[in-house]
C-alpha positions in Angstrom: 7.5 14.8 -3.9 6.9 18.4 -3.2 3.5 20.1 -2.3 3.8 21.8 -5.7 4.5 18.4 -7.9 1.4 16.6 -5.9 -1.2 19.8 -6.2 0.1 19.6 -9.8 -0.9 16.1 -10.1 -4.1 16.1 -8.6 -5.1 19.1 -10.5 -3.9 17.3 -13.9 -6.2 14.5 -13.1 -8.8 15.8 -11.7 -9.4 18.0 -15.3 -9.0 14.5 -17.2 -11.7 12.6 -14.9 -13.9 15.9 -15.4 -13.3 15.3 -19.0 -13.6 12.3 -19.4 -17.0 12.2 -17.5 -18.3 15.1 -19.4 -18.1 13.4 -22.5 -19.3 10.2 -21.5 -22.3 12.0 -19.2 -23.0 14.1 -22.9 -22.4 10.7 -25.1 -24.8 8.8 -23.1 -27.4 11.9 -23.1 -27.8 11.1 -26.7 -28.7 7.5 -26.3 -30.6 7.6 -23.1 -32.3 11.5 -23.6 -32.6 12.2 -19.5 -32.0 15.4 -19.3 -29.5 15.1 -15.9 -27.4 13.7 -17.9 -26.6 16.2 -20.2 -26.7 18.8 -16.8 -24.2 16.6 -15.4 -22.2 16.2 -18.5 -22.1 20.3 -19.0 -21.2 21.4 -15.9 -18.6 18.7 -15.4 -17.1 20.0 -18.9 -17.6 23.7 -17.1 -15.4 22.5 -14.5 -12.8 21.3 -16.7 -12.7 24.5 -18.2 -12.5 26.1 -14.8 -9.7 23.9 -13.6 -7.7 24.1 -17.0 -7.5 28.0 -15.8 -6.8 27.7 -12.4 -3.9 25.5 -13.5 -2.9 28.1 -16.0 -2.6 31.0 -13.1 -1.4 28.3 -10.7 1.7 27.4 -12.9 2.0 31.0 -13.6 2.3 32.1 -10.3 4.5 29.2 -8.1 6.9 28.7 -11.3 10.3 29.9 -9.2 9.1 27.4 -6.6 10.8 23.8 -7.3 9.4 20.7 -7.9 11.5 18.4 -5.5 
């Protein structure tokens, strides 16, 4: 496995576990009502964000650069 294929990997699923906690952190807000949870649950869904671009420009940029 290239460097590419494993930053590739770990930047897939570190978005979904930012995701996924994001929601559940913003889910639980509503039952619970402690505000740190919905702090946490926003900027966690910030950082997905975030990460969704950097994979965008990261793709962009290292696409002649093979995966193997």
């Amino acid at each position: 496995m290239s460097l590419k294929a494993f930053h590739l990997v770990f930047i897939i699923l570190s978005i979904l576990f930012s995701l996924v906690f994001g929601i559940w952190a913003v889910v639980n807000y509503g039952s619970s009502g402690k505000t740190a949870e919905l702090v946490l649950g926003i900027i966690s869904l910030a950082g997905t964000v975030g990460m969704s671009i950097y994979l965008f420009f990261f793709l962009k940029k290292f696409k002649h650069v093979s995966y193997l």
